[in-house]
C-alpha positions in Angstrom: -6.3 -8.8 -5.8 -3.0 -7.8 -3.5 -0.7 -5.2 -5.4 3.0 -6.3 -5.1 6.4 -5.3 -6.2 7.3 -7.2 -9.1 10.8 -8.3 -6.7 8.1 -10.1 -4.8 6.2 -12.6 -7.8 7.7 -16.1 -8.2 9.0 -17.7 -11.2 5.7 -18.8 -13.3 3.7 -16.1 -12.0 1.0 -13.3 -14.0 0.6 -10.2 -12.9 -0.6 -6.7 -14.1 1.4 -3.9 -14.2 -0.6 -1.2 -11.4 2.1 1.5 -10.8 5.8 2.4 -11.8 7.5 4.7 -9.7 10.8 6.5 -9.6 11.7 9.3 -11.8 10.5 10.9 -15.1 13.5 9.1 -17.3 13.1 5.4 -15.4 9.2 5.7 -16.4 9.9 7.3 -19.5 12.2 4.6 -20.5 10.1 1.7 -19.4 7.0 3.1 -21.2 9.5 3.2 -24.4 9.8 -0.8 -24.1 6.3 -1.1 -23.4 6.2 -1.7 -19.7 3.4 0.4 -18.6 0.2 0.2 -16.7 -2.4 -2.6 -17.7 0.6 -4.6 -19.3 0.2 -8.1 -18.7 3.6 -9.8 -17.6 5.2 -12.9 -16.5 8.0 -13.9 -14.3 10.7 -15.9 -15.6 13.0 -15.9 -13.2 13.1 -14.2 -9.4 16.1 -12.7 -7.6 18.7 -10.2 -8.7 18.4 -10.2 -11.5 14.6 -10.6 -12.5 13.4 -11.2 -15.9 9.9 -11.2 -17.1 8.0 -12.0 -20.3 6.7 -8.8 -21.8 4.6 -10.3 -25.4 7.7 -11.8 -27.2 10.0 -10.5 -25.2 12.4 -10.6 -22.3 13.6 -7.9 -19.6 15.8 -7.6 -17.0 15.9 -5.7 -14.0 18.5 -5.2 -11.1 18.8 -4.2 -7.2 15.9 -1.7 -6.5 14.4 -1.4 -10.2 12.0 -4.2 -9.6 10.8 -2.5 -6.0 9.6 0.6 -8.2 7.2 -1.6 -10.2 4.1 -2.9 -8.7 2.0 -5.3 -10.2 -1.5 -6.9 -9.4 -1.9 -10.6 -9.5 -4.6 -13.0 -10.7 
């Protein structure tokens, strides 16, 4: 299964949470909100900004955010 940036997923599209890089307070802070490795998420819409489908809820991200998460899809 390729590993992607999340940037790089389509609208509709699973994936798997691999890697989140950038520093300690980014990962920290993602973690926090439950967006760490093994967590399974869902596009909802692509571009700037991106949101995905985390369980029941929604997040945003903006400019280089999403290229510092990588995800494996099905």
């Amino acid at each position: 299964m390729p590993i992607i940036p999340l940037e790089l997923l389509a609208a509709g599209e699973r994936a798997r949470i691999v890697e989140i890089d950038g520093d300690s307070a980014f990962v920290n802070r993602l973690n926090e909100m439950g967006l760490s490795e093994d967590a399974e998420i869902k596009m909802i819409q692509s571009g700037t900004p991106c949101i995905i489908a985390l369980n029941n809820h929604r997040l945003s991200f903006r400019g280089e955010e999403a290229g510092m998460i990588f995800v494996e899809t099905d």
